[in-house]
N, C-alpha and C positions, 0 to 999 in steps of 0.2 A: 504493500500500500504506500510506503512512501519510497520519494526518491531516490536515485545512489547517492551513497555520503560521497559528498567535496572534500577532497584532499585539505586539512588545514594548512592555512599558511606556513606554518611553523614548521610542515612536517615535510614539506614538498621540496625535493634535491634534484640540482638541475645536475646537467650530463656532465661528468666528470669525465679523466684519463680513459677509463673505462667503458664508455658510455656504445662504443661499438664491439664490445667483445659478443661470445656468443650467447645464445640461449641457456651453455648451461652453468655459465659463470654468472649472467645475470639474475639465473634465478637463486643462486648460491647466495647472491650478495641481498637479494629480496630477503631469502632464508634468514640471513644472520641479523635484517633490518629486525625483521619480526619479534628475534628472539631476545633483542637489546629490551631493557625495561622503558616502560612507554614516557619518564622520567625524561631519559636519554634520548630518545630518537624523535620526540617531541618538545623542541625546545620551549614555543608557549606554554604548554602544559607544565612542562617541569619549571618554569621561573613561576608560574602564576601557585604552583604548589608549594613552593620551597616558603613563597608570599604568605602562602597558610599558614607555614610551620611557625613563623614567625607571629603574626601575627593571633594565631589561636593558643601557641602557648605564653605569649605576653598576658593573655587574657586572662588563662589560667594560672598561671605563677601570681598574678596579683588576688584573683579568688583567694587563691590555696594559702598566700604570704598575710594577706591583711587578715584572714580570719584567723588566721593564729592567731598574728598580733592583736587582734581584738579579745580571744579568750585569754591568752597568757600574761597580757601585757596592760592593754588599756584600760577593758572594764572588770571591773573584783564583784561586782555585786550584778546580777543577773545577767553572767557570758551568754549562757546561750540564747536567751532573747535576742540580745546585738547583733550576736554573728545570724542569727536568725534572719533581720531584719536585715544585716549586710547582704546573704545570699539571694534576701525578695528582693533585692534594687537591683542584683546582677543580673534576674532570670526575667520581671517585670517587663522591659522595653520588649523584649520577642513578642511577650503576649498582645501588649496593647499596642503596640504599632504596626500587628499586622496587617490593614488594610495599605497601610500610608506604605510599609513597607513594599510590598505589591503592588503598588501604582508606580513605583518608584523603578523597581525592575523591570516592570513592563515598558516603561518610558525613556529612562532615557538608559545608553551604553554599558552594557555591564562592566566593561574598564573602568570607566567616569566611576562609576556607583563603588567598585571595590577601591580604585585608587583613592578617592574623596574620602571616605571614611577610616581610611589606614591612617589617612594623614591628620584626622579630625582625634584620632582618637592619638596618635603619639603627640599631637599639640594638646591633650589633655592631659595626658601622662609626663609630661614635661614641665607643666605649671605645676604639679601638685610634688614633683620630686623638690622644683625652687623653692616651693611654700615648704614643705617638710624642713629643706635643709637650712631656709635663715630660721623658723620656729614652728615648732611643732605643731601640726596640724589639728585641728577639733575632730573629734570623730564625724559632724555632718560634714566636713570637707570633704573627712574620705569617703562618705557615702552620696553625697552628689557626685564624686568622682568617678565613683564605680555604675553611677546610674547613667552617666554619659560615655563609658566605655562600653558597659553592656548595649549601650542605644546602637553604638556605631558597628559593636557586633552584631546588631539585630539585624542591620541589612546588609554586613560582609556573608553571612553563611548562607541564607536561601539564593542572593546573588549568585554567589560563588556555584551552587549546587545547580542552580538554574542556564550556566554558564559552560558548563560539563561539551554540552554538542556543541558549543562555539569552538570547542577547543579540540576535540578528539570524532573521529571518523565511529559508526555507530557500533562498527566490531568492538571496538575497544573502550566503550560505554562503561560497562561491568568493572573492567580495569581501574580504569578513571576511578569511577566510584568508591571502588576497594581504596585508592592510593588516598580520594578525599578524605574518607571515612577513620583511615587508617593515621593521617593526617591529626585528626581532631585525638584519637589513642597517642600518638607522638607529643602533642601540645599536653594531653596530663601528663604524662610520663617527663614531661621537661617542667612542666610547672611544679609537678611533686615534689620534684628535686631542686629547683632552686626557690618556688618563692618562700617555705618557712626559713628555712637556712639563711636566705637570704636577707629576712626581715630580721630575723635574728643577730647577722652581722653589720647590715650596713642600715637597718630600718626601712620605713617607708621609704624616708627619699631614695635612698639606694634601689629599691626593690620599683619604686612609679621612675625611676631614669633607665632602670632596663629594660622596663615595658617601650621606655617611647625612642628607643633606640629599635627594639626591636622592629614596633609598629611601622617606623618609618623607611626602615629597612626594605619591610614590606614592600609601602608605596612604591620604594623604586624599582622592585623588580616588576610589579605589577605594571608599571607604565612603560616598561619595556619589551610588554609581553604582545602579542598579535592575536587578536581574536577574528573570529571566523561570523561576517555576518550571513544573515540568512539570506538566502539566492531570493531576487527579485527578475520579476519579467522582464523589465529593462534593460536591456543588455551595455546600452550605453553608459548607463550610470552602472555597472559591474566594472566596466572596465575603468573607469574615471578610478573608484574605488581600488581597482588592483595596481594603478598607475603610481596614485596619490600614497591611497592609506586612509584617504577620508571618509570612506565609507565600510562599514563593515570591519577595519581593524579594530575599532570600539565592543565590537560583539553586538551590535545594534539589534535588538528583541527582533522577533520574525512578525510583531506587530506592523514595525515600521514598512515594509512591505505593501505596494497596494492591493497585491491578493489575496496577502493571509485573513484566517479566518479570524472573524471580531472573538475579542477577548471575553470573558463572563464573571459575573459577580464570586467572589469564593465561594459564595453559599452555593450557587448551581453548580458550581465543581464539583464540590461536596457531593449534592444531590444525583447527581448524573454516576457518581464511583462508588454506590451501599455498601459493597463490602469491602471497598478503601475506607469507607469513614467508620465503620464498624470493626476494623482493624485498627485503625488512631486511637476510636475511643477506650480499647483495650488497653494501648501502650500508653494512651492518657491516663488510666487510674493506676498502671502499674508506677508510671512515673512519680507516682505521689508518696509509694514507700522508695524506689530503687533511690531516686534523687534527695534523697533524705540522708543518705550515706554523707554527705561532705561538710554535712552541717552535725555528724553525728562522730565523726576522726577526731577532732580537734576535742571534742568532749571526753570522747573514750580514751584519748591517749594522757590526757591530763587527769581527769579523774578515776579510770580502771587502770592502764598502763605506767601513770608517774612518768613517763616521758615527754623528750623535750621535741626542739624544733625536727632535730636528727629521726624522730620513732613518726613524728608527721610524715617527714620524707619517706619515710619507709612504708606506711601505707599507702598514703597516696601514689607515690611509685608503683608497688604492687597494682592498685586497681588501674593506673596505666596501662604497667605491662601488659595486662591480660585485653585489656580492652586492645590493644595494639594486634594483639596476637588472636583477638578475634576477627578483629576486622581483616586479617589479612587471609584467616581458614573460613571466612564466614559463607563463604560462596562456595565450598567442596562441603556442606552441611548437606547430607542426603535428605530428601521429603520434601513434602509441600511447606511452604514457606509460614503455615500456618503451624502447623503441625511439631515444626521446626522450633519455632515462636515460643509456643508450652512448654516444649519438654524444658525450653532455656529459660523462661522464667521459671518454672518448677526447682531447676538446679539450683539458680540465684536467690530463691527465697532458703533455700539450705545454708546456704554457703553465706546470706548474710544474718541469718538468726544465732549462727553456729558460735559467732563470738561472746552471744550473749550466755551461752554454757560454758564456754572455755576461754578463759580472757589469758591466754599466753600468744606472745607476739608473734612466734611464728605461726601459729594458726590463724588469728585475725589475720596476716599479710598475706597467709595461702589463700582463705576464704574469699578475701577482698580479689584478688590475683582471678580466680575462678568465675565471682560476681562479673569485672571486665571483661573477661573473656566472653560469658554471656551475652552482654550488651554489645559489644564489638560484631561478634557472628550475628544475632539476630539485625542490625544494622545495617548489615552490607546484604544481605537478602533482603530486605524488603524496600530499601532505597534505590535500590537496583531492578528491582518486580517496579517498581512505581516512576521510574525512569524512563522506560517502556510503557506504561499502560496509560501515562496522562499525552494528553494531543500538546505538540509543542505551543503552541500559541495558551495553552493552560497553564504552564510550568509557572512562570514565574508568580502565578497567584496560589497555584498548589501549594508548592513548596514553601513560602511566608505562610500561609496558612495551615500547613504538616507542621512548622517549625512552632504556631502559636496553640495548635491543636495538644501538640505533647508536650509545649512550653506551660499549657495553662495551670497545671498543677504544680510547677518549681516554686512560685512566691509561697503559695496557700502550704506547701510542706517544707518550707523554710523555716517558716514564722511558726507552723503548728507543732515539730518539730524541735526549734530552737526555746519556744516556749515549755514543751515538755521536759527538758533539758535542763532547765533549773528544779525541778520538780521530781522526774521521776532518775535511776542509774540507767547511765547509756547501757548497759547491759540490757537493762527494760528495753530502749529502743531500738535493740538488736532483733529481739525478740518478736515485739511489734511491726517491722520492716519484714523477715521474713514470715509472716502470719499472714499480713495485708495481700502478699502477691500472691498468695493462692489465687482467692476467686477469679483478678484476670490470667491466671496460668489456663484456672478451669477453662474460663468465659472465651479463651483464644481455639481450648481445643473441642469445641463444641461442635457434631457433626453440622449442622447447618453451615458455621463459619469455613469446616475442613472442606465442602462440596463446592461451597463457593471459591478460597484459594484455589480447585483444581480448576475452576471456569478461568479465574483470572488467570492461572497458568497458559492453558489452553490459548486465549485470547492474546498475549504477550509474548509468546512464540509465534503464534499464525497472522494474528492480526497486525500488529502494533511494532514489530520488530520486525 
């Protein structure tokens, strides 16, 4: 049903020394293009990624680094409310500006949109490292900080996810995805590791100047990168475009086109995908315990573990890792994507109540290690089914709308959560986390839901792809 993919800019190698040899030297050197990682043989793609790495674990490192310092350091009388309330300002902006968000990537260049925001958010991180280091900052400073780096992440990640075919040929979809997916595992695995350590050694300023080094790092690889617009009937204006660079290296939405199809409200996206929005609302209430975990490290390590900034890094690493090391097996997961879905929250509700029985470190860091692993594999299977099965001209209101469909439960089990936290032993809310994901473990593997993943299956191989 749809086109051949367009070679991207990025990827397209003119005739070398080589270029009249035979049939079977040239498909020899096809062979090895194929087998290079798509990183490598894809220069847009690999700078616009390496742009993520940066950028998504600056974001992290600052989560992971200020909530420390806000349990261990700032506030002595009810921590876990704070960092509660810290975690709803980082997760809020995805929720509520997902309309704004989606108009935004539908409108103008997905360059413009990721470069503009990289840069908006290390000139945020750059005032707040100044303020820290002539005088210590108020805690609202740092929590308006964090609600304007969260904003600017709110429209780097659907962007970026929405921006996948500007950048990669449609074989290599899945890939892409894996490498994004696996991307966001690498940013906690980097934040884990530097931001409590690092709040620890150099403080805030220290820990908001290497956010906005990083972020801006970002930008410049990002506006060095070449996106792939959508072919338009025109032919003249393609070629002005291949000439210039004016047109289409932006990634310009397949809106802008005068014969793509008109965009739709997200609520009819919604309506038109029943057993997409019926798979959200799954991972939306699973969300409410899973996302509970980062508000619940810093509690557990100070009040069960006695540990310092070093035992933070150490879990949070773990849940990294695994999340890393899912997303990169998540797509060799045998079964239907639903089916798949269960048995992984079923595991992850084990693996996170587990700590609230056995509070020695290296089994919370296995537990946690296992929990990532979960979310990583079930991630890259259904971001990748849903890559396929939304119509391009849908995407960019999909995706802002996927991102606030399972963002809407972060703030509400932040706060519910951080609040619990002064109240009940993190042990309790070990307990409580894996208890809660049963019923969506249930509710995922429900034959209705399993008959429908096999449709969407069906559909996404024959139709769609």
């Amino acid at each position: 049903m749809s086109a051949p993919p367009v070679p991207a800019p990025g990827t397209a190698t003119a005739p070398g020394p080589g270029a009249g040899a035979g049939p079977t030297e040239g498909a020899a050197n096809g062979a090895a293009a194929r087998r290079a990682p798509l990183v490598l043989r894809n220069r847009s793609f690999g700078a616009v990624w390496l742009g993520q790495v940066l950028t998504q674990a600056a974001a992290r490192m600052f989560q992971v680094g200020v909530s420390w310092w806000i349990v261990s350091h700032a506030v002595r009388d009810a921590p876990g409310l704070a960092s509660g309330l810290f975690m709803a300002a980082c997760t809020l902006p995805a929720v509520a500006l997902a309309p704004v968000v989606a108009a935004a990537v539908a409108r103008f260049p997905h360059r413009s949109v990721l470069r503009t925001v990289a840069v908006l958010a290390g000139a945020v991180s750059g005032a707040l490292a100044l303020w820290a280091h002539l005088a210590g900052p108020p805690l609202a400073a740092v929590y308006a900080a964090a609600l304007a780096l969260a904003t600017c992440q709110a429209f780097f990640d659907p962007c970026l996810t929405t921006s996948v075919p500007d950048l990669v040929d449609d074989a290599d979809i899945e890939t892409a995805t894996g490498f994004e997916l696996s991307t966001q595992s690498l940013a906690g695995l980097g934040g884990a590791l530097l931001g409590a350590l690092t709040v620890e050694s150099a403080g805030v300023a220290g820990l908001a100047a290497g956010c906005a080094v990083a972020q801006l790092g970002a930008a410049l690889l990002i506006a060095g990168a070449r996106f792939r617009g959508a072919p338009t009937i025109n032919t003249a204006s393609d070629s002005k475009g291949d000439n210039d660079g004016s047109d289409g290296s932006d990634g310009a939405p397949a809106g802008a086109a005068s014969a793509a199809p008109r965009r739709r409200t997200l609520r009819r996206i919604l309506a038109d995908l029943p057993q997409v929005r019926r798979i959200l609302i799954c991972f939306t209430a699973a969300n409410l315990f899973t996302t509970a975990v980062f508000v619940v490290i810093p509690l557990y390590t100070r009040s069960v573990l006695g540990g310092g900034g070093e035992t933070v890094a150490l879990l949070e690493a773990s849940l990294g890792a695994g999340a890393l090391l899912g997303a990169v097996t998540g797509a060799r997961l045998p079964g239907r994507p639903t089916v798949a879905g269960a048995y992984c929250l079923g595991l992850m509700a084990v693996a996170l109540a587990l700590p609230g029985l056995v509070a020695q470190r290296p089994v919370v860091a296995g537990c946690l290690a296992v929990a990532g692993w979960c979310a990583g594999a079930v991630s890259v299977r259904f971001v990748a089914l849903f890559q396929r099965l939304v119509p391009a001209a849908d995407k960019p209101g999909f995706f802002a709308v996927m991102q606030a469909v399972l963002g809407a439960s972060l703030p509400l089990a932040s706060l519910l959560f951080g609040f619990a936290g002064d109240l009940l032993s993190p042990r309790t809310l070990c307990l409580v986390q894996g208890l809660g994901l049963l019923p969506a473990a249930c509710a995922l593997a429900l034959p209705a839901l399993r008959t429908s993943s096999a449709g969407l299956d069906a559909e996404a191989v024959g139709g769609v792809r």
